[in-house]
Structure formats: structure tokens, C-alpha cells
C-alpha positions in Angstrom: 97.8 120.7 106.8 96.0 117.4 106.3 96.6 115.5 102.8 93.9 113.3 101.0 95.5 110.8 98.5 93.9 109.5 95.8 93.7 105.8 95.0 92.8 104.7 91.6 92.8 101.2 89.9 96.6 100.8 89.3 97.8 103.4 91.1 100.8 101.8 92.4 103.0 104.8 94.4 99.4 105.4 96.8 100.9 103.5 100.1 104.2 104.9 99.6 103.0 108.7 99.5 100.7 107.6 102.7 104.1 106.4 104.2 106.2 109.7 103.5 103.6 111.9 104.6 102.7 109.6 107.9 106.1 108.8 109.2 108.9 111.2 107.6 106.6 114.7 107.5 104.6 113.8 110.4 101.0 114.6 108.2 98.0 113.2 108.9 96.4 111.3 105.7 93.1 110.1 104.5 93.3 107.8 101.3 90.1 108.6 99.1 88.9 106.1 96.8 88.4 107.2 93.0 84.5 106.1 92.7 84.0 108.4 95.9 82.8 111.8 95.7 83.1 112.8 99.1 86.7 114.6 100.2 86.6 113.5 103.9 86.1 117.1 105.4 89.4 118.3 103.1 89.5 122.0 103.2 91.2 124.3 101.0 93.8 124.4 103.6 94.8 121.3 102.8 96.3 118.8 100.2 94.9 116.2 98.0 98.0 113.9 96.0 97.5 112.5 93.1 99.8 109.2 93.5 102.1 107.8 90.7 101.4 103.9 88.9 98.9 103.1 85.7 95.6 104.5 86.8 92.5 101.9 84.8 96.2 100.6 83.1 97.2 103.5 80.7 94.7 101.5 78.7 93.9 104.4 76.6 96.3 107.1 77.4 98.2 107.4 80.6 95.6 109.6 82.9 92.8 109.8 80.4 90.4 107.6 81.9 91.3 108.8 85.5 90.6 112.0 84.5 86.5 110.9 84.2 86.4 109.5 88.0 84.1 111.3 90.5 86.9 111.9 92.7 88.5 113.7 90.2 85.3 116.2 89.7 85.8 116.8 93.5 89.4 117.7 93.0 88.7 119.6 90.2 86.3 121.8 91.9 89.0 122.0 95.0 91.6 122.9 92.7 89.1 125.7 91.5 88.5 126.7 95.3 91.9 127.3 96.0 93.0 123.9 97.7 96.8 122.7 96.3 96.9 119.5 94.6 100.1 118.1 94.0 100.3 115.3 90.9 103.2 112.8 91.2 104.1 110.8 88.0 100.9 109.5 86.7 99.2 112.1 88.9 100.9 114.7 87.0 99.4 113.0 83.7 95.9 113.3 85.4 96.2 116.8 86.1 97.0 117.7 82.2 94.5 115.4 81.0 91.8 116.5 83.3 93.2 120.4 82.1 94.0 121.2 85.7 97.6 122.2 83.9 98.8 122.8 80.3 101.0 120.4 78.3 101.0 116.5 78.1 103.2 114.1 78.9 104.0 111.9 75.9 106.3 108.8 75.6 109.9 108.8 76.2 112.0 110.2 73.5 114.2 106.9 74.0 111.3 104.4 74.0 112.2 103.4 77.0 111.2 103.0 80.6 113.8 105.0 82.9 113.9 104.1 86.7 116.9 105.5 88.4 117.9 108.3 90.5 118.0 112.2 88.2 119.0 115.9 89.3 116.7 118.5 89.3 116.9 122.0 90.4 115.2 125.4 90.4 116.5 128.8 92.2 115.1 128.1 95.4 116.4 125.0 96.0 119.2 124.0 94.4 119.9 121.0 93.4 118.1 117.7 94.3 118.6 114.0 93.6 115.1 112.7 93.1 113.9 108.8 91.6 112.2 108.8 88.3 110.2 105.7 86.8 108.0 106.5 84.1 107.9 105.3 80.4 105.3 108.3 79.4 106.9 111.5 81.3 108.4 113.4 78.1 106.7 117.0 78.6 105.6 118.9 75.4 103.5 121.6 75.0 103.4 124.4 72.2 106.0 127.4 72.1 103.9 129.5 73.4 102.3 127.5 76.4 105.9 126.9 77.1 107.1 130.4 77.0 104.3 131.9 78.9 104.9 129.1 81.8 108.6 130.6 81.6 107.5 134.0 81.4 105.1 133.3 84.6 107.4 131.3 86.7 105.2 128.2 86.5 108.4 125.5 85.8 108.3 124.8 89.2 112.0 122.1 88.3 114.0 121.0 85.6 115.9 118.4 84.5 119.8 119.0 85.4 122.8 116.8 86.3 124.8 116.8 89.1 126.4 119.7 89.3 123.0 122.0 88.2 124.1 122.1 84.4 120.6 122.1 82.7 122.0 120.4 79.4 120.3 117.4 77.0 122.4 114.5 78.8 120.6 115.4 82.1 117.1 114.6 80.5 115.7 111.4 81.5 113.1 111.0 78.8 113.3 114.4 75.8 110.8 116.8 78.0 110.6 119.9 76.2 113.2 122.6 77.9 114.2 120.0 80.1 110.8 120.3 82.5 110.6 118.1 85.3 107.7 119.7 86.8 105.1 122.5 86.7 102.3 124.8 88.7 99.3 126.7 87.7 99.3 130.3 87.6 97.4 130.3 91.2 100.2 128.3 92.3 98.0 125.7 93.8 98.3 122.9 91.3 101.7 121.2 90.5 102.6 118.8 88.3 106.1 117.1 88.4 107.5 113.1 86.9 110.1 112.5 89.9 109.0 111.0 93.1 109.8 113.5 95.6 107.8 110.2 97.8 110.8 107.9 97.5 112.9 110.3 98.8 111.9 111.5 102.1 113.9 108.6 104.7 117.4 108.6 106.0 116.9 104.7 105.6 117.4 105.3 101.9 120.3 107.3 102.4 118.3 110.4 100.4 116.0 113.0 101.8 116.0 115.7 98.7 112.1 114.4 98.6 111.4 116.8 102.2 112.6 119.7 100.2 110.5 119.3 97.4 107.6 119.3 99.6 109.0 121.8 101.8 109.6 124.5 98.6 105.6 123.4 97.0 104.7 125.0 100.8 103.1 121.6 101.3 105.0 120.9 104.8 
């Protein structure tokens, strides 16, 4: 599996996805540039990442302008095809701005910026320490988006503390039902706030981040 990552205007997370992938997962990447159309002869066998920072500066609303870009038509329509597109922090805004998946990611409940190390978990994995930093990465969606992406399995992590209690005091920033991250329901487009990217080297002391990519069958 090759991987394609996405570089827009203020995207600030780009060289340290390239850097995960490259030397910790051993993946070939090929950085695409946001007024390109082209997806470097990207199959649906293979991965395109949208990378965390303040794509064209949140000027308007965090992923909203990002969301016009002709790369993002191309990822769209490889989305559509089948091929797995994995949205990190600002990426994950993209994605529900460009309607890729349901919900929004509004400001922090606190009003606050958060940049530190969280908990997340799910029944697959467990539970994983994972870096946050985001001032906009409260999920919310209506009751009934929410419940159908419970009913369908498509919470692909939540929020937790250390020991895997899913609680209030383990959420970073007021997401609704303590979501961290989401899929489709084709299971080929996820969403999620925490950098599974700054996790991935024994140099930082934490590689929860290879599991993350391991369990989104992106390794």
C-alpha cells in the first residue's frame, strides 16, 4: 500500500505524516499538492491522508475552504471508488466539510486550545495514548446521525482515560458521546482529532500511533 498526502496552505502536520509512514511503517509516500488534480498513479489499493494544521488559515471555518481545492475533487471521487482516506485533525474537518463523513467539528467546549497526550479506545484495540492539538475538534452531530453511527459501528474511538473509563473528565474538548474518531459506512473513510502521526517512534517513548494504523487496515 502506497499513501498520497495531501499538502494544503497551512497544513502544518504534512512532513510529520510523510515521516511516520517513511521511516516507522516502512510506506512509500507521494505528497500531492492541493491545486493538483492529478493523484500520482494512486489506486484504490492505496491511501491518500489528509494532514492536520490550518488549511487557507481556518479563515472561514476550519476545512471549509479546503474542501473547494481540486485535489480534494480527486479524493472525493477516490473515496467514491473505494480508495481509504484517512483525515487527521484538520483532515478530519475536511472530510465533514467536504461531506465525505457526517457531523462537524465545532470549537472546544472549554474555549481553549488542548495539546497534550489523551486515551482513547475501542474493542479492538484497547486502549491507546495518542497527542491531541486542536482548538476546533468538539464533534457534534444530530441524535440521530449519532445513533445510526452507533448502531453501524462507524465510532471507529472514543475519548477515555487511562484505565478505558469512557466518562466526561476523559474528553479533551465536549465531543458529543465522547467521539474521537469516525468511518463511513464503506469503511473506507475515517475521520479522527488525535495524531496517531506523533506517535509511531520509540524515540518518543510512545508507539500507540502503529496501532491505530494497524486497526484502520492501513499498514
Amino acid at each position: 500500500m502506497k499513501f498520497g498526502v495531501v499538502v494544503f496552505p497551512g497544513s502544518n502536520c504534512d512532513r510529520d505524516m510523510q515521516d511516520a509512514l517513511q521511516y516507522d511503517l516502512n510506506k512509500e509516500v507521494i505528497m500531492l499538492w492541493h491545486k493538483n488534480k492529478s493523484l500520482e498513479g494512486l489506486s484504490t489499493n492505496d491511501c491518500i491522508v489528509l494532514p492536520g494544521g490550518f488549511s487557507y488559515g481556518d479563515y472561514l471555518r476550519c476545512g471549509a475552504i479546503a474542501r473547494f481545492s481540486p485535489m480534494m475533487q480527486s479524493v472525493i471521487d477516490f473515496a467514491n471508488k473505494g480508495g481509504k482516506v484517512l483525515g487527521v485533525c484538520n483532515g478530519f474537518q475536511v472530510l465533514c466539510e467536504s461531506g465525505l463523513l457526517p457531523g462537524v467539528l465545532l470549537q472546544n467546549a472549554h474555549q481553549q486550545f488542548v495539546c497534550k497526550n489523551i486515551f482513547i479506545k475501542n474493542e479492538i484495540t484497547g486502549t491507546l495514548k495518542i497527542p491531541v492539538a486542536h482548538g476546533d475538534g468538539r464533534y457534534f452531530a444530530n441524535d440521530n446521525i449519532l445513533d445510526e453511527l452507533q448502531k453501524n459501528n462507524q465510532i471507529i474511538f472514543n475519548y477515555c482515560d487511562e484505565n478505558g473509563n469512557i466518562n466526561t473528565a476523559s474528553n479533551p474538548n465536549g465531543a458529543a458521546r465522547n467521539i474521537a474518531g469516525i468511518c463511513n459506512k464503506t469503511r473506507n473513510v475515517f475521520g479522527m482529532m488525535p495524531h496517531p502521526e506523533r506517535a509511531t517512534s520509540q524515540t518518543l517513548n510512545n508507539i500507540d500511533g502503529i496501532k491505530v494504523f494497524k486497526y484502520l487496515g492501513l499498514n
